[in-house]
N, CA, C and O atoms as a CHARMM CRD file, in Angstrom:
* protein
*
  356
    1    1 UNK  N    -71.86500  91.15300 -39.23400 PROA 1      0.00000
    2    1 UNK  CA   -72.64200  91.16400 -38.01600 PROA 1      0.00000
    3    1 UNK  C    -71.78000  90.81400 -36.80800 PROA 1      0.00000
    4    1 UNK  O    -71.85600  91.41800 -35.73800 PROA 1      0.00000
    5    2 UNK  N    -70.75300  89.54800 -37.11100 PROA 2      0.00000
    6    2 UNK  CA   -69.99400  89.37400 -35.90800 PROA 2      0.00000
    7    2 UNK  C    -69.20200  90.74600 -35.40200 PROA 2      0.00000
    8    2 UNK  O    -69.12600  91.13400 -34.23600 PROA 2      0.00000
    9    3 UNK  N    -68.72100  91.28100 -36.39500 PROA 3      0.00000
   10    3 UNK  CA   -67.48100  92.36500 -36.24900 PROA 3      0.00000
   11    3 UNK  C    -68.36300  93.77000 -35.29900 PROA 3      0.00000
   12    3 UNK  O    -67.88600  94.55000 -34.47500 PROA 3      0.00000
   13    4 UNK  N    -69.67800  93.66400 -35.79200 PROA 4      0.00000
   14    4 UNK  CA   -70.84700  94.86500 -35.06800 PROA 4      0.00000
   15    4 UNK  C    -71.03100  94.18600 -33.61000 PROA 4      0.00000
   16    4 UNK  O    -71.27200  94.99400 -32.71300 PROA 4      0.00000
   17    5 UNK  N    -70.98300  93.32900 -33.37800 PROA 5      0.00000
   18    5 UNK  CA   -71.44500  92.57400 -32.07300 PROA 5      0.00000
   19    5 UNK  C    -69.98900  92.35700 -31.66700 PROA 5      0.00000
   20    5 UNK  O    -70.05200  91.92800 -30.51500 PROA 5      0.00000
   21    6 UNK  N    -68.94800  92.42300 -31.96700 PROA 6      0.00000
   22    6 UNK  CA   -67.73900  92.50700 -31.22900 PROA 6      0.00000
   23    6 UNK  C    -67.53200  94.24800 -30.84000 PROA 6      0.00000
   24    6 UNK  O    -67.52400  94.77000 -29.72500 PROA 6      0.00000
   25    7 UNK  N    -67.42500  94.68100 -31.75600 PROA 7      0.00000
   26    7 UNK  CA   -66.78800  96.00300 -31.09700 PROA 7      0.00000
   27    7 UNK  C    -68.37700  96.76000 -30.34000 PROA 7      0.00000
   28    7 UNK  O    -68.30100  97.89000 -29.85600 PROA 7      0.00000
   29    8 UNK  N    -69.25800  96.25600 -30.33200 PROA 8      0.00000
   30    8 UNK  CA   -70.64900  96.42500 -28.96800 PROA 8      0.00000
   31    8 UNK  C    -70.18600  96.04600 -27.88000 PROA 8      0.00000
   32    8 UNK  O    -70.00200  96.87600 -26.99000 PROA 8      0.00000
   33    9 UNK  N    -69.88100  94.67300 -27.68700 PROA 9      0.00000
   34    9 UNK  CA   -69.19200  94.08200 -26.40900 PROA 9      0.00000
   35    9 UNK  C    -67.56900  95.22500 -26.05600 PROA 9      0.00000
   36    9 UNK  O    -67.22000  95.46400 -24.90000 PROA 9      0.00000
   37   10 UNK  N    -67.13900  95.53200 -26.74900 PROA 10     0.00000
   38   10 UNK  CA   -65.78300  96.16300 -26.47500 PROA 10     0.00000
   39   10 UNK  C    -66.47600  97.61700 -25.69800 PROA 10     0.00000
   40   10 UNK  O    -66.66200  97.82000 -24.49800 PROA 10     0.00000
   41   11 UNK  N    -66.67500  98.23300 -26.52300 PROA 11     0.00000
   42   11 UNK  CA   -67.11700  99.68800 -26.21700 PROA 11     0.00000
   43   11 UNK  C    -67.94600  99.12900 -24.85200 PROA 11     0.00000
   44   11 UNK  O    -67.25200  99.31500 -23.85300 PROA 11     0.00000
   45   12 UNK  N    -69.38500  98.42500 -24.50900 PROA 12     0.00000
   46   12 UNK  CA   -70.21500  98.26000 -23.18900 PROA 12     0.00000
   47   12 UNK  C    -68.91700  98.10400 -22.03500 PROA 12     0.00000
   48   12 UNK  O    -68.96300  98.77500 -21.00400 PROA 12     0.00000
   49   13 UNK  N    -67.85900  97.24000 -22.28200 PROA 13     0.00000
   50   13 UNK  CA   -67.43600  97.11100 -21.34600 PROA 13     0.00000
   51   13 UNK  C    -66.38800  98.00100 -21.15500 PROA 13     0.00000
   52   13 UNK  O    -65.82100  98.07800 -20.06500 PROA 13     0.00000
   53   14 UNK  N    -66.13300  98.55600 -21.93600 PROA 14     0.00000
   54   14 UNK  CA   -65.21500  99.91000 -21.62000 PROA 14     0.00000
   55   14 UNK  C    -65.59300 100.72300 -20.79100 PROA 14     0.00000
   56   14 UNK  O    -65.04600 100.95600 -19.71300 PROA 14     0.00000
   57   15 UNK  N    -66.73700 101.31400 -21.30500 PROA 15     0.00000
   58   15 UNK  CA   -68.03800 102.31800 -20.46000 PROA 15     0.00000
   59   15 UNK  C    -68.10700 101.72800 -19.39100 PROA 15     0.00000
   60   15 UNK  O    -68.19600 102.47200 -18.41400 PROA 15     0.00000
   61   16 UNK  N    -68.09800 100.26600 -19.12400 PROA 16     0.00000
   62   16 UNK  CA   -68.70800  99.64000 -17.40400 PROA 16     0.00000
   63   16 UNK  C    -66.97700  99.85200 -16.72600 PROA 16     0.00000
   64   16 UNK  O    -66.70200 100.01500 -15.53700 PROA 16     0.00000
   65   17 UNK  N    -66.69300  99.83300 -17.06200 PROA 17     0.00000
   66   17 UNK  CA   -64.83500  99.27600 -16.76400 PROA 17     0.00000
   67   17 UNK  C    -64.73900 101.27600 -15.95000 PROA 17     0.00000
   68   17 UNK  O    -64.72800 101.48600 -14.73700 PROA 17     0.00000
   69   18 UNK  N    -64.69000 102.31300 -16.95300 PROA 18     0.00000
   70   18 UNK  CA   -64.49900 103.49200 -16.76400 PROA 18     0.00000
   71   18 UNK  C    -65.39300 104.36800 -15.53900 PROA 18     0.00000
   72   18 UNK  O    -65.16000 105.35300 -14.83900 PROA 18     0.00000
   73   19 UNK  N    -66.60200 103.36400 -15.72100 PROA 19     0.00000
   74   19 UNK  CA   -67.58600 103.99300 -14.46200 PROA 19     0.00000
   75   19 UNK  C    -67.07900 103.56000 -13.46500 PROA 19     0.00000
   76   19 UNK  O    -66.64200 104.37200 -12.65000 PROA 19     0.00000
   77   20 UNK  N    -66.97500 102.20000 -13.21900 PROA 20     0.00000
   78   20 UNK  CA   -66.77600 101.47500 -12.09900 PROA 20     0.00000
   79   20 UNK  C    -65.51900 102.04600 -11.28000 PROA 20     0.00000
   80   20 UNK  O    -65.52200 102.37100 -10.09200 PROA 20     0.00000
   81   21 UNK  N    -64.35400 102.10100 -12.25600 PROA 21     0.00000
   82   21 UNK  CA   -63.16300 102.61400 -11.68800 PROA 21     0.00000
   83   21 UNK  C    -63.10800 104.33100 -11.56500 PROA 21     0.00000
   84   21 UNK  O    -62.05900 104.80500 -11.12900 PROA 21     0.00000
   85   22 UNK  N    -63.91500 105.01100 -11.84000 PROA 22     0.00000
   86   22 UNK  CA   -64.78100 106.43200 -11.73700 PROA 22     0.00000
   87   22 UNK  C    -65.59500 106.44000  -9.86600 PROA 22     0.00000
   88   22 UNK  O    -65.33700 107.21000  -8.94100 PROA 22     0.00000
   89   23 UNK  N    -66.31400 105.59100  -9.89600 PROA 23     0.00000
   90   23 UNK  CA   -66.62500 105.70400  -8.61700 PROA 23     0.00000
   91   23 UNK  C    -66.07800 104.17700  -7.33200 PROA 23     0.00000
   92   23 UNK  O    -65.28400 103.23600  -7.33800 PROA 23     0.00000
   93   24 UNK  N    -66.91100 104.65900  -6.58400 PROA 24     0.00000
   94   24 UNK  CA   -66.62900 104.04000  -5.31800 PROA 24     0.00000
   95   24 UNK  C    -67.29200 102.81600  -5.52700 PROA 24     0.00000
   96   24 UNK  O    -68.51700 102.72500  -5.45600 PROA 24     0.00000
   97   25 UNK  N    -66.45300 101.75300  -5.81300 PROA 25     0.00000
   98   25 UNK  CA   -66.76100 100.12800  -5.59000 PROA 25     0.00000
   99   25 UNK  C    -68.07000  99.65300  -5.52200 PROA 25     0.00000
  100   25 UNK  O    -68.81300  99.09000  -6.32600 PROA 25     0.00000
  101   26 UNK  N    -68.18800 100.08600  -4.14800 PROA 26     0.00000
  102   26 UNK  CA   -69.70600  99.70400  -3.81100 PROA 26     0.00000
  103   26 UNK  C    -71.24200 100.31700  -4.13100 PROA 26     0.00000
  104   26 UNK  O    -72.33900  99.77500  -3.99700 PROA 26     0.00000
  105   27 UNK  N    -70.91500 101.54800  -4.56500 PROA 27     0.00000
  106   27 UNK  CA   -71.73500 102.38100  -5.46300 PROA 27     0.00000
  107   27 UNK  C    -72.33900 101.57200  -6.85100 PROA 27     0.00000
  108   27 UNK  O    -73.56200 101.67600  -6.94600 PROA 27     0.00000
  109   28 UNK  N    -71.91600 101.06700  -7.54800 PROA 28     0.00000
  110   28 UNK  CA   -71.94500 100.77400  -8.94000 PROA 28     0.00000
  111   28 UNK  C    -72.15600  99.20600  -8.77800 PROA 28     0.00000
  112   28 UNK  O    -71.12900  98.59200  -8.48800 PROA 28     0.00000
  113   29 UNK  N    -73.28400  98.48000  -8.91300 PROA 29     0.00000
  114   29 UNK  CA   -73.14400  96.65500  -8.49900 PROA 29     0.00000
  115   29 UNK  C    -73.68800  96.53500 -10.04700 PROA 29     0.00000
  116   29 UNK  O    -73.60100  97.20700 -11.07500 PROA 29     0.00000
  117   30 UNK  N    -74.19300  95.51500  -9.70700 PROA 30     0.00000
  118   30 UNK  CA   -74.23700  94.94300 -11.61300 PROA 30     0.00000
  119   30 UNK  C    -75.55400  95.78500 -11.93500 PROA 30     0.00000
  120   30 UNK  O    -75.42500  96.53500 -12.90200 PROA 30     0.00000
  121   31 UNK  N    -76.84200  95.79900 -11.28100 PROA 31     0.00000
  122   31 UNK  CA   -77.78100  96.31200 -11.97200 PROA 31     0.00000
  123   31 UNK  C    -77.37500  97.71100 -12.36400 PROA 31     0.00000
  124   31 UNK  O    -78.19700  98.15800 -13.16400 PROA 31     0.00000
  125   32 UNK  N    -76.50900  98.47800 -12.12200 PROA 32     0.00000
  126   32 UNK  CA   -76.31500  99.84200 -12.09000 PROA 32     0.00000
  127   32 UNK  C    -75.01800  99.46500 -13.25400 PROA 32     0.00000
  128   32 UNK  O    -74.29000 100.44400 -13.41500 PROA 32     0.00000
  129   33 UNK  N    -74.75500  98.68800 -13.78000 PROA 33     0.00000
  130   33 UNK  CA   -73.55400  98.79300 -14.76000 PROA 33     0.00000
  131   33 UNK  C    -74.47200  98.37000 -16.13000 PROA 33     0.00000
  132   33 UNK  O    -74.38900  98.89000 -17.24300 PROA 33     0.00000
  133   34 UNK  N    -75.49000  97.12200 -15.64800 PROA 34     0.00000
  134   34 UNK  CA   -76.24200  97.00400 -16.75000 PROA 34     0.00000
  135   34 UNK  C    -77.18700  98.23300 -17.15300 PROA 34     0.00000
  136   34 UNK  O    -77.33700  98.45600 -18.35400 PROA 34     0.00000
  137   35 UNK  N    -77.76600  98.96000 -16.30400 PROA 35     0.00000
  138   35 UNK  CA   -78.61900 100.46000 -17.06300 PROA 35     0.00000
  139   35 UNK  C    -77.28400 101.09900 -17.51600 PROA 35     0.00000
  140   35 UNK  O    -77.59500 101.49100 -18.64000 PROA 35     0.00000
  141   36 UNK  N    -76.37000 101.34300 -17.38800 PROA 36     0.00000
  142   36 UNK  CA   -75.25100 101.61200 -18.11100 PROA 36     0.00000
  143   36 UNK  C    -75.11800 101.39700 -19.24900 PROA 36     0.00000
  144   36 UNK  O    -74.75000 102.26000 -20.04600 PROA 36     0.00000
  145   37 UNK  N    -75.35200 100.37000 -19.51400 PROA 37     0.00000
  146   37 UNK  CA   -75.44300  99.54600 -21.06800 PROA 37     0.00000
  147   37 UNK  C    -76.55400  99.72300 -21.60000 PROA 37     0.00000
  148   37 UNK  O    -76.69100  99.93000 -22.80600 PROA 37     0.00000
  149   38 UNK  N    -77.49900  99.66500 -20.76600 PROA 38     0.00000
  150   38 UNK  CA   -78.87200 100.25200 -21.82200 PROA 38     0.00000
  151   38 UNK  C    -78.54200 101.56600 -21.96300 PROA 38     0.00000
  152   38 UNK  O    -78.11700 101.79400 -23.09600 PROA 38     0.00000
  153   39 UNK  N    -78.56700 102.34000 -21.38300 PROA 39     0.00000
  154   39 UNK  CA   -78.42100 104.00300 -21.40000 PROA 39     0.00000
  155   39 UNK  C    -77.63900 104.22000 -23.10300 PROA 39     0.00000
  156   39 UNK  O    -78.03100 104.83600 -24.09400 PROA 39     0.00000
  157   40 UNK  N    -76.70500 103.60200 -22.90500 PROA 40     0.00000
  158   40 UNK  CA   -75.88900 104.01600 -23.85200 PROA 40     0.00000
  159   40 UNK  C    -76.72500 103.09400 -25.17600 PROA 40     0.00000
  160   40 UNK  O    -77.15600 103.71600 -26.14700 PROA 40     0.00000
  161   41 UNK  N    -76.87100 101.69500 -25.08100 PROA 41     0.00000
  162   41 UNK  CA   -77.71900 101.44400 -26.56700 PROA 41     0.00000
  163   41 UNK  C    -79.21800 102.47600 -26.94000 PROA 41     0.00000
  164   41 UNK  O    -79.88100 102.60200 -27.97000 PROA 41     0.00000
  165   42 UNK  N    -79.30400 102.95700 -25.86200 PROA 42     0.00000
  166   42 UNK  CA   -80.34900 103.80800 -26.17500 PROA 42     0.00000
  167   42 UNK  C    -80.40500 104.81600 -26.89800 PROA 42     0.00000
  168   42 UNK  O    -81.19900 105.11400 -27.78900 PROA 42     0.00000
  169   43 UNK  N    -79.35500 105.44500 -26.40300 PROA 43     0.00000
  170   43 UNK  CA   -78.90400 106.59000 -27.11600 PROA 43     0.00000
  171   43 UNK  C    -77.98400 106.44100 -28.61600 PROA 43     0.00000
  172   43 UNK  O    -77.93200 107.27300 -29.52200 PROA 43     0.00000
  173   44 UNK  N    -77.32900 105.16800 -28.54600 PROA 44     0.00000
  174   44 UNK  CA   -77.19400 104.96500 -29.93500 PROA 44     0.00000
  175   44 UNK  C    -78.03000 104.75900 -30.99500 PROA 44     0.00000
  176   44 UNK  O    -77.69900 105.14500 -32.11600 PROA 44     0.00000
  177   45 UNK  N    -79.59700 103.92100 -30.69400 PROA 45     0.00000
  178   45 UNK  CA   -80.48000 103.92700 -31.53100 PROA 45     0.00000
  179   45 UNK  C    -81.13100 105.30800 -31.34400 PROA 45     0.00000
  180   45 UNK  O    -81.55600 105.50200 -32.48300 PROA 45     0.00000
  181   46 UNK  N    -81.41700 106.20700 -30.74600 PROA 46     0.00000
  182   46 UNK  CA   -81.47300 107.54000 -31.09600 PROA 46     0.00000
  183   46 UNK  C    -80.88700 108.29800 -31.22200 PROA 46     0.00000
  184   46 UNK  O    -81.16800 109.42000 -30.80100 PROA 46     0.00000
  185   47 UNK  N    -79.55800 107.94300 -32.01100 PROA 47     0.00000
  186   47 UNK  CA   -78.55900 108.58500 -32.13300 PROA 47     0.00000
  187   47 UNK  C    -78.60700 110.10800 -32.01700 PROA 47     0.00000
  188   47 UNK  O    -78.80200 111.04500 -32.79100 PROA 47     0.00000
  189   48 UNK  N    -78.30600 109.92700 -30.51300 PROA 48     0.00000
  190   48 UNK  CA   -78.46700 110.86000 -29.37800 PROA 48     0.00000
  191   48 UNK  C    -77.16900 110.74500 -28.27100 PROA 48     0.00000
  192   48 UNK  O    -77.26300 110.41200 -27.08900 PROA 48     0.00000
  193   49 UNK  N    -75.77200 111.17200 -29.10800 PROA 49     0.00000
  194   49 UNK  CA   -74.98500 110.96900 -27.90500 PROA 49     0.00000
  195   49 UNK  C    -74.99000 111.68100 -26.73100 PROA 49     0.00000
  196   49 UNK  O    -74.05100 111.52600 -25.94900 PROA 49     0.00000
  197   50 UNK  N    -76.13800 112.64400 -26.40300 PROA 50     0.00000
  198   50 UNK  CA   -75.94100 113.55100 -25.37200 PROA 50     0.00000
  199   50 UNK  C    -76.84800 112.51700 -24.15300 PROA 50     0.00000
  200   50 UNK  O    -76.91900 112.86900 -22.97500 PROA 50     0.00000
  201   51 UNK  N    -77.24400 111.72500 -24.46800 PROA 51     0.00000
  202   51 UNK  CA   -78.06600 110.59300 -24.07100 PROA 51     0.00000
  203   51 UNK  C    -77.55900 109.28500 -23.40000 PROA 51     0.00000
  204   51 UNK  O    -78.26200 108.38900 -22.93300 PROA 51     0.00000
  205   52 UNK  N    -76.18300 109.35100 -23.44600 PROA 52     0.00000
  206   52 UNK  CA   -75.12000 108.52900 -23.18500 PROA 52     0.00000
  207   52 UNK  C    -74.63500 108.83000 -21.85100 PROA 52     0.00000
  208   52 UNK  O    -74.79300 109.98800 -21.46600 PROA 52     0.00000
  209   53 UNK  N    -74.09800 108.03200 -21.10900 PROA 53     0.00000
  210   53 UNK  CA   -73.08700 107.66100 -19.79800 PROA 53     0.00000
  211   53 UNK  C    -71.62900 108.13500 -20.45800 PROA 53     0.00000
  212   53 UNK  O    -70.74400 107.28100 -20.39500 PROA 53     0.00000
  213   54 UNK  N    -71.28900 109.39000 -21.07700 PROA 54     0.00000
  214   54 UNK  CA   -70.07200 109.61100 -21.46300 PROA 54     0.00000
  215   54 UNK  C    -69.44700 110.45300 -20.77600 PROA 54     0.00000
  216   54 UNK  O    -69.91100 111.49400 -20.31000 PROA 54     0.00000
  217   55 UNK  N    -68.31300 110.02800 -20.67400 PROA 55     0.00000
  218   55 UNK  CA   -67.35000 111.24500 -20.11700 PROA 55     0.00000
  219   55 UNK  C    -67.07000 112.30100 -20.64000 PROA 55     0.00000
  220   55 UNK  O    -66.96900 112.15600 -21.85900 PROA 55     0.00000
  221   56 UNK  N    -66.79300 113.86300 -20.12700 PROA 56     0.00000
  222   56 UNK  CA   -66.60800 115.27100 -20.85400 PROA 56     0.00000
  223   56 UNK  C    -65.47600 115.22400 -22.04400 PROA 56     0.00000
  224   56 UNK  O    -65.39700 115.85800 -23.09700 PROA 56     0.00000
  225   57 UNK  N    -64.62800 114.21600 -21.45800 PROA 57     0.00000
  226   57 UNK  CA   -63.20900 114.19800 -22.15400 PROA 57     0.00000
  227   57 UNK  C    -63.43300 113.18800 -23.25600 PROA 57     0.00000
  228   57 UNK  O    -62.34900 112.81800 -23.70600 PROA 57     0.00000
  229   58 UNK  N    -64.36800 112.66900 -23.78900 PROA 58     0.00000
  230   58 UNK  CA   -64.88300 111.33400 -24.44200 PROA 58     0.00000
  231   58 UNK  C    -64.08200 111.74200 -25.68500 PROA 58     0.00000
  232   58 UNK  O    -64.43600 112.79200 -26.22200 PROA 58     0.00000
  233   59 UNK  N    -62.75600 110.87100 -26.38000 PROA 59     0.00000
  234   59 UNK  CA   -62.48000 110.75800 -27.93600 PROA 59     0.00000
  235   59 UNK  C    -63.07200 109.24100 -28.37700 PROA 59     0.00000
  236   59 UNK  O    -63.00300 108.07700 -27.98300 PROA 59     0.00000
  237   60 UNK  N    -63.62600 109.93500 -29.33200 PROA 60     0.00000
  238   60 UNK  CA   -64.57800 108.37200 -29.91200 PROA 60     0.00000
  239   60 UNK  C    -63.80500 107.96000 -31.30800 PROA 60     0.00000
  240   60 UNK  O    -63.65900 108.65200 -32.31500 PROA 60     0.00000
  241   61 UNK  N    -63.41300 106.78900 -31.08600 PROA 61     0.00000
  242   61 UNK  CA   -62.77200 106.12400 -32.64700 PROA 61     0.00000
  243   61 UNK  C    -63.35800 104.88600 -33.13000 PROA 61     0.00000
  244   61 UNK  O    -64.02400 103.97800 -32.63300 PROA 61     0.00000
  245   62 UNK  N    -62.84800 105.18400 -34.34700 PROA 62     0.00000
  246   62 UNK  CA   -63.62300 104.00800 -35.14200 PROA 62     0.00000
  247   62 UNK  C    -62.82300 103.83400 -35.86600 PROA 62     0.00000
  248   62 UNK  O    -62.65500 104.80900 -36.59800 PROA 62     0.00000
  249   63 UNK  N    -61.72100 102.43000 -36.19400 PROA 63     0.00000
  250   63 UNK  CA   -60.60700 101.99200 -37.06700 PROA 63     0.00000
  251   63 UNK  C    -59.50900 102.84400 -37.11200 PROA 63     0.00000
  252   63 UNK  O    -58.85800 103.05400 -38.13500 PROA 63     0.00000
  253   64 UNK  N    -59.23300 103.47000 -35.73700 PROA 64     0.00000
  254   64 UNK  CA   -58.13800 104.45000 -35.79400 PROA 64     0.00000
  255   64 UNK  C    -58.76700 105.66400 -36.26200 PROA 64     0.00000
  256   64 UNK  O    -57.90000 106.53600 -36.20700 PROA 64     0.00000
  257   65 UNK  N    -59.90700 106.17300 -36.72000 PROA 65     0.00000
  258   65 UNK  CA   -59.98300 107.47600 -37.13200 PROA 65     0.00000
  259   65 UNK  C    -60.97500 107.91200 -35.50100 PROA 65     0.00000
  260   65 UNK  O    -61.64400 107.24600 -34.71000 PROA 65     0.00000
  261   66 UNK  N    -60.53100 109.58000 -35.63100 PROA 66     0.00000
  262   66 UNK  CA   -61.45500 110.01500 -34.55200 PROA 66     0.00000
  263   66 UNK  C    -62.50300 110.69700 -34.94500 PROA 66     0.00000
  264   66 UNK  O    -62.47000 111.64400 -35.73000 PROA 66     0.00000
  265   67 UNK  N    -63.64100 110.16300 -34.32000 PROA 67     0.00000
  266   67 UNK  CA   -65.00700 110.57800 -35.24500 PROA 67     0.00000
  267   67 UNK  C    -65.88200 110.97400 -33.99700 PROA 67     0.00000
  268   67 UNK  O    -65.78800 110.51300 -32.85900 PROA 67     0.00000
  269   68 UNK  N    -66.72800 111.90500 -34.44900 PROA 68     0.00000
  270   68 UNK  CA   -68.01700 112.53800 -33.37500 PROA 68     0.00000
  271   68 UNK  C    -68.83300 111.73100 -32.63600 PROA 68     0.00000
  272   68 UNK  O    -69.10600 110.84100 -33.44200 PROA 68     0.00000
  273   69 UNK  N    -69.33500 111.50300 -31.72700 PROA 69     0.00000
  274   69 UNK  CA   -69.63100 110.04400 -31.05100 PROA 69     0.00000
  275   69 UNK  C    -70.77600 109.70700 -31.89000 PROA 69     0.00000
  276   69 UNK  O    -70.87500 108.51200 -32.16600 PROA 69     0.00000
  277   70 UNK  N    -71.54400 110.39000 -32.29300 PROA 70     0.00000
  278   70 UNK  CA   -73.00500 110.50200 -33.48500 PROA 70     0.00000
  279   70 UNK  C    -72.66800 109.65400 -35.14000 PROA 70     0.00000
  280   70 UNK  O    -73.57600 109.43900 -35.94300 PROA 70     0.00000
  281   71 UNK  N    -71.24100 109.27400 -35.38500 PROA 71     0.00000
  282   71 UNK  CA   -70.95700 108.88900 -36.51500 PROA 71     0.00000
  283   71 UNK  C    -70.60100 107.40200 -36.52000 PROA 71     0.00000
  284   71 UNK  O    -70.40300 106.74800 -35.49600 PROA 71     0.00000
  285   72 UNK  N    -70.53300 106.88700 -37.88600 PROA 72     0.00000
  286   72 UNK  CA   -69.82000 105.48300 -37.94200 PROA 72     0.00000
  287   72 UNK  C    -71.08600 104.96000 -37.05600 PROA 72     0.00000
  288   72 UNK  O    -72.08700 105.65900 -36.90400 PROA 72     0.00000
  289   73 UNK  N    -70.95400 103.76200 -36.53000 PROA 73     0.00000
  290   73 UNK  CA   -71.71300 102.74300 -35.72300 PROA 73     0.00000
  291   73 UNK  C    -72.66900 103.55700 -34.79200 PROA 73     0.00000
  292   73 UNK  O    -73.25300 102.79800 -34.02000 PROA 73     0.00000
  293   74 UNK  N    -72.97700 104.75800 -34.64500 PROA 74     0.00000
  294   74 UNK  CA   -74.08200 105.01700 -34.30600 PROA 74     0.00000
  295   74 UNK  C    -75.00100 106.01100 -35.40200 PROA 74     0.00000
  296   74 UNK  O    -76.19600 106.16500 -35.15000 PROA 74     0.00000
  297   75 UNK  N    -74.37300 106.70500 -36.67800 PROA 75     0.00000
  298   75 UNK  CA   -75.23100 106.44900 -37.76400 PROA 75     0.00000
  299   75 UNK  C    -76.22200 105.54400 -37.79100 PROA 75     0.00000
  300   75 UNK  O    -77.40500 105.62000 -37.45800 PROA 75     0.00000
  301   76 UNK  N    -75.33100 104.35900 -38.39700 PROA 76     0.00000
  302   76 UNK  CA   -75.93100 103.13000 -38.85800 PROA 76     0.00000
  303   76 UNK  C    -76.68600 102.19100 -38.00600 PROA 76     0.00000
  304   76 UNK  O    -77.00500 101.11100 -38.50400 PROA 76     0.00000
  305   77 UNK  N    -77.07500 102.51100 -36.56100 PROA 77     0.00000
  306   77 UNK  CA   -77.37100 101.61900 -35.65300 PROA 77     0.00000
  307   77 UNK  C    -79.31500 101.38700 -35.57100 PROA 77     0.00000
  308   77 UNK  O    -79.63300 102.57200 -35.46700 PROA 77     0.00000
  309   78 UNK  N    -80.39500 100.75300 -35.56400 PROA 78     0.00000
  310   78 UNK  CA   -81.75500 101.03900 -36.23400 PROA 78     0.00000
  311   78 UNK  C    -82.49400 100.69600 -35.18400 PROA 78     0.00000
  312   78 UNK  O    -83.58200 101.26200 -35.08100 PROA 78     0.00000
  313   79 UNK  N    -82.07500  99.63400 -34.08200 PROA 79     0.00000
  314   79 UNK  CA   -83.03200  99.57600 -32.95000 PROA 79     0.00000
  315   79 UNK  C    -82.35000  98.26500 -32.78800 PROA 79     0.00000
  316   79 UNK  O    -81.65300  97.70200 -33.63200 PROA 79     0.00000
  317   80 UNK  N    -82.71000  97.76100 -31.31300 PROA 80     0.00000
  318   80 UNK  CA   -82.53900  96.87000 -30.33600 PROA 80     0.00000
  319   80 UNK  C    -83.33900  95.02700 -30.85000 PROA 80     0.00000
  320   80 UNK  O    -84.32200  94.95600 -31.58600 PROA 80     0.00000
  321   81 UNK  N    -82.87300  94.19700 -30.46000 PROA 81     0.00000
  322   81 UNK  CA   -83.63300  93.15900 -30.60200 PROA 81     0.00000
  323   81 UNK  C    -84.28200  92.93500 -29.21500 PROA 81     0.00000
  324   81 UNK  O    -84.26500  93.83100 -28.37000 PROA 81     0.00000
  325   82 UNK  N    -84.79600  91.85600 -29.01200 PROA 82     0.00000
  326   82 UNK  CA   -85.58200  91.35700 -27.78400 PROA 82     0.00000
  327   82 UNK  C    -83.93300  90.62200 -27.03600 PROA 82     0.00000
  328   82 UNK  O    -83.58700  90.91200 -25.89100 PROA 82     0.00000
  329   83 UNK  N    -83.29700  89.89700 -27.73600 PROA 83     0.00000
  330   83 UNK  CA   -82.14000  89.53500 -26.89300 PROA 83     0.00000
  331   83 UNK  C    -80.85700  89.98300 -26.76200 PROA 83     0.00000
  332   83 UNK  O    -80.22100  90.34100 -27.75400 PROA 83     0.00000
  333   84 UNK  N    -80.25800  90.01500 -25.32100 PROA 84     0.00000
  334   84 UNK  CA   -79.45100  90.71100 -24.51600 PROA 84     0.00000
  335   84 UNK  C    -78.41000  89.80900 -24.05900 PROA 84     0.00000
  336   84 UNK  O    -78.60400  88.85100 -23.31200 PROA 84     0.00000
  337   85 UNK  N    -77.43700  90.12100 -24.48600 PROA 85     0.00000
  338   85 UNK  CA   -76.37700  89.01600 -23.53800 PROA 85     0.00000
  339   85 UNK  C    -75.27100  90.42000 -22.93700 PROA 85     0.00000
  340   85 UNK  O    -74.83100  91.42300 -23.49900 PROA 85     0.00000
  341   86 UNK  N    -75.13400  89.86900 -21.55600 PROA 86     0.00000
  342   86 UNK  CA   -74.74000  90.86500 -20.99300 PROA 86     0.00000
  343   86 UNK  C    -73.20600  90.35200 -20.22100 PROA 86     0.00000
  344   86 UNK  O    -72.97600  89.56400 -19.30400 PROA 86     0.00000
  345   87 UNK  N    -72.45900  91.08600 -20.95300 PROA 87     0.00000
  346   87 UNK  CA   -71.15800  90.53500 -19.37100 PROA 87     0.00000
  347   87 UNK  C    -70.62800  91.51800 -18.50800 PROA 87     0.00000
  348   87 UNK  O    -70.19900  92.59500 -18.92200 PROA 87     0.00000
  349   88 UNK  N    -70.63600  91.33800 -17.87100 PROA 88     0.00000
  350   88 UNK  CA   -70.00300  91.94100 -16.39500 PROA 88     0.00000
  351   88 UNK  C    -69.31800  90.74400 -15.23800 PROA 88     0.00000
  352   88 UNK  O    -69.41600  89.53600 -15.02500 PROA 88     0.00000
  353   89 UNK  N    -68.68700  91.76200 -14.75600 PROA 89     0.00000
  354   89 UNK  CA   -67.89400  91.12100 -13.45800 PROA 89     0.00000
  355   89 UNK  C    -67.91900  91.92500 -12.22100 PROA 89     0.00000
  356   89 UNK  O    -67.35100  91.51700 -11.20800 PROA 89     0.00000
């Protein structure tokens, strides 16, 4: 469970990291990085990557292998809890 809740935190803030530096500073403030993060858990529990904040050029890996964004950890992903811990800067 820790190792699923680490590489969650990795990937959210990748996605916030790639938008942010994608657009204009002031465009993107925290509430707009956090629907970011929902967007995308959303679409992982409906494992629905077309449903995602992804880029055209998106390579998705998992332990060094390159896998379809639909595989590995969003297979296996079943729904959301009630709690959210969120980081941003």
């Amino acid at each position: 469970m820790r190792k699923l809740l680490a590489i969650f935190f990795v990937v959210i803030f990748t996605i916030a990291a790639a938008v942010a530096q994608s657009q204009n500073p002031s465009s993107c403030d925290r509430a707009c990085l956090e629907g970011i993060g929902d967007q995308y858990l959303a679409a992982m529990v409906a494992h629905d990557a077309s449903k995602a904040p992804f880029a055209k050029n998106l390579i998705f890996t998992e332990n060094t292998i390159k896998l379809p964004p639909t595989e590995g950890l969003w297979f296996t992903s079943s729904g959301l809890d009630d709690f959210k811990f969120t980081f941003l800067r």
